[in-house]
Structure formats: structure tokens, C-alpha cells
C-alpha positions in Angstrom: 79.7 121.3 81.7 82.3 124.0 82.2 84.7 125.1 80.0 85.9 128.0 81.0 88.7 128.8 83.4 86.5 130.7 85.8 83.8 127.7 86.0 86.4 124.7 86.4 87.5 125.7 89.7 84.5 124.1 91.9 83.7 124.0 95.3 82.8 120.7 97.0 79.0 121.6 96.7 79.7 123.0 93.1 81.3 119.8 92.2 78.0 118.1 93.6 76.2 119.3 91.1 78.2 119.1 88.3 78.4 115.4 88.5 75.0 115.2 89.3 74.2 116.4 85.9 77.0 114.9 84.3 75.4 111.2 85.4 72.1 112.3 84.6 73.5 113.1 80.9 75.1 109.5 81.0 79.0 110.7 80.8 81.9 108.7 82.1 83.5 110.8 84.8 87.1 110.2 85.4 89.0 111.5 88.9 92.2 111.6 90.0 94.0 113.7 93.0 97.1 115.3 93.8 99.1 118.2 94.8 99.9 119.3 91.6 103.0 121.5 92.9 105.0 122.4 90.0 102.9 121.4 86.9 105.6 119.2 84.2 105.4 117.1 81.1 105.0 114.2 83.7 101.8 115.1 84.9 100.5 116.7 81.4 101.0 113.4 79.5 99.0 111.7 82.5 96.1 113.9 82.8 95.1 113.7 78.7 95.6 109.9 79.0 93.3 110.1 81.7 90.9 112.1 79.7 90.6 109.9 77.3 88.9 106.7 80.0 85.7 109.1 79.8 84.2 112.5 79.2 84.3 114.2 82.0 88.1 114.7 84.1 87.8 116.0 87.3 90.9 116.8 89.5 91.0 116.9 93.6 93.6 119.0 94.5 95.1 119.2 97.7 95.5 122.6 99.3 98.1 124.2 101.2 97.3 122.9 104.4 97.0 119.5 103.3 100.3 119.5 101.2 102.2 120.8 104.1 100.6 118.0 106.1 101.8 115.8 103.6 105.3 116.9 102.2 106.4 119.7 105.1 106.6 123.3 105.9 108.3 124.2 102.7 106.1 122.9 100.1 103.7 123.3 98.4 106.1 125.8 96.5 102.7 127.5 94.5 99.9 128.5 96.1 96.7 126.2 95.9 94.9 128.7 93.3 97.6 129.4 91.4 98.1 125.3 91.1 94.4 125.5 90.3 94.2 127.9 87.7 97.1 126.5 85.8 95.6 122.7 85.7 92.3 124.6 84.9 93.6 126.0 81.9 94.5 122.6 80.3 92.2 121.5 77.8 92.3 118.0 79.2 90.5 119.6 82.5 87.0 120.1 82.9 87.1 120.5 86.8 89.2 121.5 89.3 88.0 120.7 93.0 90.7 122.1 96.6 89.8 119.5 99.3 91.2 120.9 102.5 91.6 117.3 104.2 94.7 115.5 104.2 92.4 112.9 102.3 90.7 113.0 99.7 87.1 111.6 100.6 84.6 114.7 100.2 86.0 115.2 96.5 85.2 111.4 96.0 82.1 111.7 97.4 80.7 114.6 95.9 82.3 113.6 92.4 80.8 110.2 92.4 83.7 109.0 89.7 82.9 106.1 87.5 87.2 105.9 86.8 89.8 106.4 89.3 92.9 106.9 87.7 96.6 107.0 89.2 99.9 106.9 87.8 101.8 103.7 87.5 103.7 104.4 90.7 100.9 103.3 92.8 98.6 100.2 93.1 95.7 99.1 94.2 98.0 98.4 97.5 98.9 101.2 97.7 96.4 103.9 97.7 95.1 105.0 101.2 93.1 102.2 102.2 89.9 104.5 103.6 89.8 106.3 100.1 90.5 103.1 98.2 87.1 101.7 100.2 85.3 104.6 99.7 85.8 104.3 96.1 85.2 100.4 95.4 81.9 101.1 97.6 80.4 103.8 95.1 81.1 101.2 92.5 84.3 103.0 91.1 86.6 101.6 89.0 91.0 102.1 89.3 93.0 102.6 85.9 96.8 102.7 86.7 98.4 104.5 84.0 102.3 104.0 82.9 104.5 106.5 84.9 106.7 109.1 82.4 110.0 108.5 84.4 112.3 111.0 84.8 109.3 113.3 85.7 108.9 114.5 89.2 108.1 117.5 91.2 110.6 116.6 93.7 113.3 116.1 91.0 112.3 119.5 89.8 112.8 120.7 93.1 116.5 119.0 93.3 117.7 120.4 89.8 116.8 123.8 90.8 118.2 123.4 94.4 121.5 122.0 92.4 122.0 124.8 89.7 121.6 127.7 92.4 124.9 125.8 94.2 127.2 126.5 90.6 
């Protein structure tokens, strides 16, 4: 499995692969997805929780395209391999997958995860229904974990807007 920075950052096909062994090998493989924009405690704290579900912690990360789709022209504020270096570089990490679409469905599909994890801001409800589907239909399971509030990216973003006003 890799361990290095330069082998976590997969491709879709890469990422194939590396589950397929993974499963042969009979480890747990946890996913979850995200943009990932400015890296904080918040999201830290949540990917080693996640870690421990399973062995293996695989990350889909949205690229630039599919951020700006999602959030607008100004974000993401780092660019996608920067954002994939940096969550590569956490212990807690042993994959890193960009998924161009606005969805996340190839990264699902090519990950195969036994564990879908979110943070407690979402539920089952609440996740996009096709990838929600897609999931439940390879047999996936859905851990929710507590949200760290006070936490966000986009309250980040509004602390640094505020103190370049003084």
C-alpha cells in the first residue's frame, strides 16, 4: 500500500488497483470526499477518526473545476495538487484520488469502499442521492462522524476577509 507522498496521489485507474489489492489482502477500506480547500483542525480530527473504521483511508478530492462548479469562481483558494499533497502528507492518508466530475462516482467506483464516512453535518438524507445509490449498491456502509464546530473553511475564509478590513 503506499506510504509515501509521491505514491498517495492516485489516478482513477491507479486507485483501481490499489483497492483491488487492498480487498484481495482483506483490509477495510474507508472513503470519504471533499474539497479540502484550506486544510484546519476541523478536517484533521475527522480524517484520523475516519482512519480508525478500517485500514486503508482513501480521500476523493474534488478539483478545481469541480470546486468552482460547486462553490464559485473564487474558490477553491489552493490549487487541486497543492490540496493533494498536503492531505497526502497526513499520516492518517493512505490515498489521495482528484475526480474531475462535480460528483464523485468514478472515485467510488474504482475505490470500491467498505466505509463511507461524512461528517456530522450531513445524513443519510442528505448526501447526493446518485452517489448515495451508488454506494448502498456496492454494499457500502455510511459512518457519520461528530462535526468539530467552529471549524470551517468558509469561516476561515470570513476571519481572513475580516482582519484585512482593520
Amino acid at each position: 500500500m503506499p506510504n509515501t507522498l509521491s505514491t498517495k496521489i492516485l489516478t482513477i485507474q491507479q486507485a483501481q488497483q490499489w483497492a483491488a489489492r487492498a480487498h484481495r489482502k482483506s483490509l477495510q477500506i474507508v472513503a470519504t470526499n471533499g474539497c479540502f480547500d484550506i486544510l484546519h483542525f476541523g478536517h484533521v480530527s475527522y480524517l484520523q477518526r475516519a482512519k480508525q473504521l478500517g485500514h486503508l483511508l482513501a480521500i476523493g478530492l474534488n478539483s478545481d473545476i469541480s470546486i468552482r462548479a460547486l462553490k464559485g469562481p473564487s474558490r477553491p483558494l489552493v490549487p487541486e495538487k497543492q490540496r493533494a499533497a498536503v492531505l497526502a502528507a497526513l499520516e492518517c492518508v493512505d490515498a489521495v484520488v482528484i475526480f474531475r466530475q462535480p460528483r464523485a462516482h468514478r472515485f467510488f467506483t474504482a475505490v470500491h469502499p467498505d466505509i463511507y464516512v461524512k461528517a456530522g453535518d450531513y445524513r443519510l438524507d442528505t448526501l447526493d442521492p446518485g452517489e448515495r445509490e451508488l454506494l448502498q449498491s456496492i454494499g457500502t456502509k455510511f459512518k457519520f462522524l461528530p462535526f468539530v464546530r467552529g471549524f470551517s473553511t468558509t469561516g476561515l475564509i470570513e476571519k481572513i476577509k475580516a482582519a484585512n478590513s482593520l
